[in-house]
Structures are given as structure tokens and as C-alpha cells.
C-alpha positions in Angstrom: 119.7 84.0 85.1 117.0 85.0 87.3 113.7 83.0 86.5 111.3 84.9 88.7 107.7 86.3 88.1 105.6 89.3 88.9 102.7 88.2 90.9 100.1 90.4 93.0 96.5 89.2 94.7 93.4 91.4 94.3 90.1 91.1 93.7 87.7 93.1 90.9 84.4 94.4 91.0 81.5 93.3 88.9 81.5 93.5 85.3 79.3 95.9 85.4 80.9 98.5 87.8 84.8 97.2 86.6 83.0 98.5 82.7 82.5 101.9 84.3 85.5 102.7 85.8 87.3 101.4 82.4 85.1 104.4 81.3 86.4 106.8 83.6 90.3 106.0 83.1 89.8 106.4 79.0 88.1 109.8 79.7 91.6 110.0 81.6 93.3 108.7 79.1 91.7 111.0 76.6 91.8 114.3 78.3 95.0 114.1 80.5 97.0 111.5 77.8 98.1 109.0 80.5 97.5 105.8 79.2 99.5 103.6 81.9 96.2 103.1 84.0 94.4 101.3 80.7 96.6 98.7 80.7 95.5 96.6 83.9 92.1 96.0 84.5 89.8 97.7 87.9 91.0 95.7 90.7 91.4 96.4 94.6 95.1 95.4 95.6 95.5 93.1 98.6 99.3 92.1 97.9 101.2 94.5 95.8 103.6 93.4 93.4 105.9 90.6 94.5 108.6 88.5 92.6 109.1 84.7 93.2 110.1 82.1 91.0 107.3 80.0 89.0 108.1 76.6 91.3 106.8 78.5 94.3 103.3 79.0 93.0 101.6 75.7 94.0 103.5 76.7 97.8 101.6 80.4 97.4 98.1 78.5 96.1 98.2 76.1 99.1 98.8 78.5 101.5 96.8 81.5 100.4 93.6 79.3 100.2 92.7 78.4 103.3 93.2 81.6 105.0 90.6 83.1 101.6 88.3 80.6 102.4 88.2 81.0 106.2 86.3 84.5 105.1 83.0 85.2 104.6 81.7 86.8 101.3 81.1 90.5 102.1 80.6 93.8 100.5 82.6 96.9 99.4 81.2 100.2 98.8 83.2 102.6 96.5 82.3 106.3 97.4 84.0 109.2 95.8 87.4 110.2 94.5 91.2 110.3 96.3 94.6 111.0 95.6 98.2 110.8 95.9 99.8 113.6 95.9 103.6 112.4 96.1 106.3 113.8 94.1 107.2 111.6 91.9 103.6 109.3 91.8 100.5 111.5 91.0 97.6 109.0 91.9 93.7 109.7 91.1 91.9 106.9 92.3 88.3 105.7 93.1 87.8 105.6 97.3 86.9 102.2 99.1 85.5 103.1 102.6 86.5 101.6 105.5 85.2 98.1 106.1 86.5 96.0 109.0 86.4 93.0 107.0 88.9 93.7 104.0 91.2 95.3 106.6 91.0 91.9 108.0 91.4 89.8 105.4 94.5 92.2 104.3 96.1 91.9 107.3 95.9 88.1 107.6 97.1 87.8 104.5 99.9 89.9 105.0 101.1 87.9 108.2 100.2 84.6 106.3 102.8 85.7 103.6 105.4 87.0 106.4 105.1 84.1 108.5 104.7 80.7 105.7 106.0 81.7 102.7 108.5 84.4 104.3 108.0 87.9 102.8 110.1 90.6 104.1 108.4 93.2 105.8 108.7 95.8 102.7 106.6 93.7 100.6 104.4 93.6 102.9 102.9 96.6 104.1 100.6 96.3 106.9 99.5 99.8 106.4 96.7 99.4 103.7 94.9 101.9 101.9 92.4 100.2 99.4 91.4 101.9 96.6 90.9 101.1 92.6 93.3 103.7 90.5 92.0 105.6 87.1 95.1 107.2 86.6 98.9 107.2 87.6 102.8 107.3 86.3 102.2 108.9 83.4 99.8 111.7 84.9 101.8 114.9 84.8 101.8 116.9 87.8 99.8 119.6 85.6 97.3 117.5 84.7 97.2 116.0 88.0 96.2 119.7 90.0 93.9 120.1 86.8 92.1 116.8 86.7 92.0 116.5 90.7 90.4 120.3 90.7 87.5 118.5 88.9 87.5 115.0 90.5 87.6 116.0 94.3 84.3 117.0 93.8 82.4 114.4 91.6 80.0 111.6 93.0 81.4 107.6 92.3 79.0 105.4 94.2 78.6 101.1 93.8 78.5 98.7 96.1 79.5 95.0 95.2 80.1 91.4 97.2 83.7 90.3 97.4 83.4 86.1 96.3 86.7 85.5 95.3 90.4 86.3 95.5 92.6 86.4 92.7 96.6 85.6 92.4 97.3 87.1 89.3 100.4 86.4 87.0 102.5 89.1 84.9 102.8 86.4 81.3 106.1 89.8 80.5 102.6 91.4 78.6 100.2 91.5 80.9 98.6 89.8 84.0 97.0 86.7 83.4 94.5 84.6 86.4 96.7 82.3 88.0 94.8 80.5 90.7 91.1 82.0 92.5 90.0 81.5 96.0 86.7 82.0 97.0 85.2 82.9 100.0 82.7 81.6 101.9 78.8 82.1 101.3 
């Protein structure tokens, strides 16, 4: 019997900002019937989904610390809309712009994971393109050229700090704070 987890490590904007973009995916939800981006909460992905068993967790909160806290606190700014526009994964999704020091903390984390707690290379992707999704999987490609024909045009503007890290849990209902890791001041 395989005892393994879902896990994934993000981090979420402000209340505030994470209340409006809830907004945005039940307009989604609402006009366009895709639902599936209403069930997690606005987050920016640093470590996709990854199974490991439950016994490694105090192994991925010892490690993934340090390297967390050797970062400084620093600030994302969300400007716009992008997409995906793969086959079989229509993706509408709020942009992050380019900022050297989430690139760095991704890819330190992602050699952190290789290296101590041995990920394979496919589950973790070097290539990183952060962003915070309002809708996916159950976006029709119909709806998607519809709904991106309106999007790829509006303004989304906020700017937050990143404080803390989060290595988040999937309880077989839905993700759940398993450890936080701040960053430094």
C-alpha cells in the first residue's frame, strides 16, 4: 500500500490582494463554468506537486528552512494577465514580473531538493515561470479564446512583500499548512 502525500511549497499574497483574485476566479467560475481553480487558494508555486511519504516531512522541514531563511524578505509585483495555451491545459493566470530574487530563491530550492533530499530532475523544473492561476483544467478551449480575448487586455496591478514560505499538505480534501519558513527582515 503506498502511504505517500501530495505536498507543494508556495507562498500567497496578502489577504487583501489573495480576496481579489478569489474575486476574479468566481467571475471565472461564473461566466466560463470552470470551477477547478476555486478550489485552492491564490498562491505563487515554488515547488509543484511532489509525493513523499509522511515520515519524510521533518527531513523536508529541516532542510527547506535554512536555505528560506538565508533570504531576505522582498517584493513581488503582479502586473497583467497570461496564458497557456497548450492542448490539453488552457491556463489564464495573473503575471508576476521578473524579479531576480524569486528566481533565486526558486532555483536554490530546486537544487536544495535535487541535491539533500534527492528529487529527480522532472520534479524539479529549473525552468520557472511564476504566476498565480484564475482559471484551468476545466476551462474549455472555447471559453478559453473567449475569456483570453477579454483578459489579454485588462489591467491587474499589486505589489506585496514575500515573509514566509509555505510547505503545504494535500489532508485527500484539500491542502492544509504543514510547516512556514520565514524569511529574513
Amino acid at each position: 500500500m503506498d502511504d505517500s502525500h501530495l505536498y507543494f511549497i508556495a507562498f500567497v499574497p496578502p489577504q487583501e490582494i489573495a480576496a481579489n483574485i478569489t474575486g476574479l476566479k468566481v467571475n471565472f467560475s461564473k461566466q466560463y463554468h470552470c470551477i477547478k481553480a476555486l478550489k485552492l487558494f491564490p498562491h505563487i508555486t515554488l515547488q509543484k506537486p511532489f509525493k513523499r511519504s509522511p515520515v519524510d516531512e521533518a527531513e523536508l522541514h529541516l532542510n527547506i528552512q535554512p536555505l528560506v531563511e538565508s533570504f531576505r524578505s522582498f517584493e513581488v509585483s503582479l502586473n497583467g494577465f497570461g496564458c497557456f495555451d497548450k492542448k490539453n491545459n488552457k491556463v489564464i493566470y495573473i503575471r508576476v514580473e521578473e524579479n531576480n530574487s524569486l528566481a533565486q530563491l526558486h532555483r536554490e530550492l530546486m537544487l536544495l531538493l535535487r541535491s539533500a533530499l534527492h528529487f529527480s530532475e522532472n520534479e524539479t523544473d529549473l525552468v520557472y515561470h511564476p504566476h498565480i492561476t484564475v482559471a484551468y483544467r476545466d476551462l474549455s478551449a472555447e471559453d478559453f479564446h473567449k475569456a483570453w480575448a477579454i483578459y489579454k487586455g485588462k489591467p491587474f496591478s499589486a505589489k506585496f512583500n514575500v515573509n514566509k514560505i509555505l510547505l503545504l499538505k494535500h489532508n485527500f480534501r484539500n491542502w492544509e499548512v504543514l510547516s512556514e519558513f520565514t524569511l529574513r527582515k
